[in-house]
Steps between C-alpha positions, in 0.01 A plus 500: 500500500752698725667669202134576404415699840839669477456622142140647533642668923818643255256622275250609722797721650620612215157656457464650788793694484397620186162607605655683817783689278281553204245697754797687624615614214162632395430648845840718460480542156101663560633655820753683301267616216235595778719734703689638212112575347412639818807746510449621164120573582592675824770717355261633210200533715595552870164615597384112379735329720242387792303347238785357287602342897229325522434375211877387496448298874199297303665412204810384734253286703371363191858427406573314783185279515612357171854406599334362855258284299799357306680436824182334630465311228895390523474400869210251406720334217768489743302361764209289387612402139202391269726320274666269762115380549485402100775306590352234744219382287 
């Protein structure tokens, strides 16, 4: 039984560590194609470059909200497991 709740907490870790650097790596890797977008847009149509700004700023917010629900949704299988319950029955 111990080496049962140790596998599925070294598992459940091993998860979240994916979840949290998977969603990092996609954050920088969209951050980088974003800005470098952006740049290109603003150096062949200055004039454009207040709208280009904020449409930039939402599409960075929206960025972020994905990686924060991944980090939300490591925290809970960090802190209230839903596998250890299976585990009691």
């Amino acid at each position: 039984m111990e080496l049962a709740i140790a596998n599925i907490q070294g598992m459940t870790a091993i998860a979240v560590g994916l979840i949290l650097g998977m969603g990092a790596l996609g954050t920088a890797i969209g951050f980088g194609l974003l800005g470098g977008r952006f740049l290109e847009g603003a150096a062949r149509q200055p004039e454009m470059v207040p709208m280009l700004q904020v449409k930039m700023f939402i599409v960075a917010g929206l960025l972020d909200a994905v990686t924060m629900i991944g980090v939300g949704l490591a925290l809970f299988f960090t802190f209230a497991n839903p596998f250890m319950g299976a585990l009691s029955v």
